[in-house]
C-alpha positions as CSV (number, residue, x, y, z in Angstrom):
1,X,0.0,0.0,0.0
2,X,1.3,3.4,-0.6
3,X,2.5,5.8,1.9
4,X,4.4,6.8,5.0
5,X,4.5,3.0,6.8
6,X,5.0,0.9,4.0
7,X,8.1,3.3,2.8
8,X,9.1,3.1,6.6
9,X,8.9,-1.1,6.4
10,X,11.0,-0.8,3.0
11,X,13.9,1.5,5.0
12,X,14.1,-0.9,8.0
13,X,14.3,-4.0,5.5
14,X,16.9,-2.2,3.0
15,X,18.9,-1.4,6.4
16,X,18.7,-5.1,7.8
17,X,20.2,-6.3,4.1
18,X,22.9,-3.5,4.4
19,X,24.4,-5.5,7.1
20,X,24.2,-8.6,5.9
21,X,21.1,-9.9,7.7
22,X,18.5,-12.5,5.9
23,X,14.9,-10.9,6.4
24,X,11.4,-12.2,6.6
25,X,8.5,-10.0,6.2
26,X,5.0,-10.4,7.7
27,X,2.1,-8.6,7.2
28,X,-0.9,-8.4,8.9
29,X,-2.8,-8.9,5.8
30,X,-2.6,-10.4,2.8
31,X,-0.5,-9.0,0.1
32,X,3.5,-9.1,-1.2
33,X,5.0,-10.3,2.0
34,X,6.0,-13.8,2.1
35,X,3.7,-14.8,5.5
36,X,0.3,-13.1,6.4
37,X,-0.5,-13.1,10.5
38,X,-2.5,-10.5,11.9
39,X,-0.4,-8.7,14.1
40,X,-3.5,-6.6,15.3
41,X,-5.2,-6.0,18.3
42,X,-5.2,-7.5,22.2
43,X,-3.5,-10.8,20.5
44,X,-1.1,-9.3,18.8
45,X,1.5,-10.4,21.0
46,X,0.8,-13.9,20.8
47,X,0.6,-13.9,16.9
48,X,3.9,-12.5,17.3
49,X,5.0,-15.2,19.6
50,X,3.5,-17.6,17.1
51,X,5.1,-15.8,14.0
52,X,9.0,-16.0,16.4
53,X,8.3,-19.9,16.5
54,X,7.4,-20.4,12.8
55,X,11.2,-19.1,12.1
56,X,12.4,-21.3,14.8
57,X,13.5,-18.3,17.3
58,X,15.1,-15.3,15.1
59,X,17.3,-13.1,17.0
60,X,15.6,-9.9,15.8
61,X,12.4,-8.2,15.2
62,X,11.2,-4.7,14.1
63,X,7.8,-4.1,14.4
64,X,6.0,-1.3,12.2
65,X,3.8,0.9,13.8
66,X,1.1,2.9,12.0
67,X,-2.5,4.1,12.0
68,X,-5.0,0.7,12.6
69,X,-1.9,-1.7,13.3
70,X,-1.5,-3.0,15.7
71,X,-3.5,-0.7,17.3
72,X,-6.6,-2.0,15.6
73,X,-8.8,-0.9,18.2
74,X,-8.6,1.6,19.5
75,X,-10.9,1.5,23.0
76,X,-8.6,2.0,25.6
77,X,-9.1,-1.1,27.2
78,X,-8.1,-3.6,23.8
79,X,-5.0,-0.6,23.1
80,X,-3.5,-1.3,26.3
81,X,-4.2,-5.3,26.0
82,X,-2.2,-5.0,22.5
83,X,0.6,-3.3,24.2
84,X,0.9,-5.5,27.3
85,X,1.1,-8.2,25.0
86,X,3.2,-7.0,22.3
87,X,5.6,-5.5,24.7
88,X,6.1,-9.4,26.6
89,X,6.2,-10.4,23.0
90,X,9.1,-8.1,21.8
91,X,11.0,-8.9,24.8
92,X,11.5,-12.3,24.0
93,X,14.2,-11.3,21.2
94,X,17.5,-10.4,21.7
95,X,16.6,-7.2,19.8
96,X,14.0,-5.4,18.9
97,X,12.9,-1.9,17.1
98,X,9.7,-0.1,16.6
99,X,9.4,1.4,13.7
100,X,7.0,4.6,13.9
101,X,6.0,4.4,10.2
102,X,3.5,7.0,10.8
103,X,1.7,8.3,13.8
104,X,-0.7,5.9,15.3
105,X,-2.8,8.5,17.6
106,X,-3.3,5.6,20.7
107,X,-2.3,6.5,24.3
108,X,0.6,7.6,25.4
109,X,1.2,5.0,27.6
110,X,1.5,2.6,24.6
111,X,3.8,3.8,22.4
112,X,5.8,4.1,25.1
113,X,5.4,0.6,26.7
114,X,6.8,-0.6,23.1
115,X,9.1,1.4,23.0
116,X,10.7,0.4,26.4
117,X,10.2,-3.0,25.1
118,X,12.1,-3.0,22.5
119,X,14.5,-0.7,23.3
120,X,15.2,1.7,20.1
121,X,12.2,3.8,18.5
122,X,12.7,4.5,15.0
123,X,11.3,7.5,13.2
124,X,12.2,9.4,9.5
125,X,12.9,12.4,10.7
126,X,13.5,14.9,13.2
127,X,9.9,16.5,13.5
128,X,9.1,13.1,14.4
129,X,11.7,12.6,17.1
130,X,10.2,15.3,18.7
131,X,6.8,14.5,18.0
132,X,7.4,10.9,19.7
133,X,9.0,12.2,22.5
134,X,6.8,15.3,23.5
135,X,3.1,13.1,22.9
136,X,4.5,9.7,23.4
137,X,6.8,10.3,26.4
138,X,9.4,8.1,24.5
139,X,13.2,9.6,26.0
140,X,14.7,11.5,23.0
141,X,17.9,8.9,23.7
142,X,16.1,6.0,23.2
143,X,14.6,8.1,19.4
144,X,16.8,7.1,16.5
145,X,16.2,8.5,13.2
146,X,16.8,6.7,9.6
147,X,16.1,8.4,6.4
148,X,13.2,6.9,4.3
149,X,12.2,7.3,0.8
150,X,8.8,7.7,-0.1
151,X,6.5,4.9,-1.3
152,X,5.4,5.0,-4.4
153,X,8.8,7.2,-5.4
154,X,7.6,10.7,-7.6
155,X,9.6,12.7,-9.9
156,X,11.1,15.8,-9.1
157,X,8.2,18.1,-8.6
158,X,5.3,15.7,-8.5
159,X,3.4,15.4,-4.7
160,X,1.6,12.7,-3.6
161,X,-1.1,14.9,-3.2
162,X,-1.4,15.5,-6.7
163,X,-0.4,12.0,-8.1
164,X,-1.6,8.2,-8.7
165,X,-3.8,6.5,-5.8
166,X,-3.3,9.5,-3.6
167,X,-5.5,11.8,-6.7
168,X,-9.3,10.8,-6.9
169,X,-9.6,11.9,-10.3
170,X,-6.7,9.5,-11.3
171,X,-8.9,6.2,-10.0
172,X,-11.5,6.7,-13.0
173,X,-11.6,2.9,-14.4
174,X,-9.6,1.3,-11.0
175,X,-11.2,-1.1,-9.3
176,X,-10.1,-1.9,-6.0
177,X,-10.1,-5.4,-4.8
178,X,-10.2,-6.2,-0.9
179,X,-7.8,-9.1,-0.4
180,X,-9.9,-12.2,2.0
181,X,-9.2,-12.6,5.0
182,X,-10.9,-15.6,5.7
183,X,-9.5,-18.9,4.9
184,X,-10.0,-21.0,1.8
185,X,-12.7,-23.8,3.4
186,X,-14.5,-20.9,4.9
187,X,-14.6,-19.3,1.5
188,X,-15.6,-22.4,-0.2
189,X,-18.5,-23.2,2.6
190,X,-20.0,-19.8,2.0
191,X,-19.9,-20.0,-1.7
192,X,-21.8,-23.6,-0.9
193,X,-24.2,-22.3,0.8
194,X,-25.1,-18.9,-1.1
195,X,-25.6,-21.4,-4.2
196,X,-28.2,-24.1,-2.5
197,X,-29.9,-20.6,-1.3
198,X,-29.7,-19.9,-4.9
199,X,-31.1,-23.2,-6.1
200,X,-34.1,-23.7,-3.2
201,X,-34.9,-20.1,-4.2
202,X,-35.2,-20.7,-8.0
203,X,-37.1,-24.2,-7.2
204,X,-39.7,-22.1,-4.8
205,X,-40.4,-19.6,-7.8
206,X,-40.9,-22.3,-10.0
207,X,-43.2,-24.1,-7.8
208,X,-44.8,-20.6,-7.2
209,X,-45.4,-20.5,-10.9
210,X,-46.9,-23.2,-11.3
């Protein structure tokens, strides 16, 4: 998707091959990452627990943080439950980095409970350093901050604002396709049963007709 978070995720995966690291991507829906788990919500942390076992215990993890994930909901009750969680979660790697990709307007209290977690908070810039620090509570030392390039990239001159998905008047002719997020025997029982509601209702208007 473009914008501010996925360019953030690119960054953080450009700077883990820079050193020589082998990375895995997971997204909490489906799309171009190689393993879908949703990351999201009060069990967030054990889908991240789940997701550290499926790679048989990496050593590192940087988590992504922007509007609707993993702060999915955003009561105050299920936002603290997702950081509780996420925070045991993080600390059971021997590093770990939040990524602010964009801000995700929860409670102080849990930004800053991932960010203790983990130990380094990652942001693109300095406004943002600041930004994290003043709402967020998150010390400026623990605030590191890594150029990003923006996602989709634009030629000199052209803004986002102005350009591709981000312009209305561009989408004329695109249709959007919501990815499932149910799993394939679901799918296939629903389609079952929407087409033997389809058949009984075709054999009641012929009775009807008769």
């Amino acid at each position: 998707m473009p914008g501010p978070a996925t360019a953030a995720t690119l960054a953080a995966v450009r700077r883990a091959w820079d050193q020589g690291k082998t990375v895995r991507v997971v997204s909490y829906r489906a799309g171009a990452a190689e393993l879908s788990v949703p990351v999201a919500g009060p069990l967030a942390g054990w889908r991240l627990e789940q997701v550290r076992r499926h790679y048989a215990g990496p050593s590192e993890v940087v988590l992504v943080v922007q509007q609707g994930a993993p702060f999915c909901d955003l009561r105050p009750p299920q936002q603290v439950a997702t950081a509780v969680g996420l925070a045991a979660a993080l600390r059971r790697f021997r590093r770990a980095s939040v990524v602010v990709g964009e801000d995700p307007g929860v409670m102080p209290t849990c930004l800053w409970l991932l960010a203790l977690a983990a130990g380094e908070c990652v942001v693109a810039s300095d406004e943002a350093a600041l930004s994290v620090h003043e709402r967020y509570k998150v010390p400026l030392w623990r605030v590191s901050v890594e150029e990003v390039e923006p996602f989709p990239a634009f030629p000199e001159g052209v803004e986002p604002s102005t350009a591709g998905l981000y312009c209305p008047s561009w989408g004329r002719g695109l249709t959007l396709v919501e990815m499932p997020t149910t799993a394939l025997a679901q799918r296939l029982k629903a389609r079952g049963q929407l087409a033997k509601a389809r058949a009984l209702a075709r054999l009641k208007g012929l009775t009807g007709a008769r």
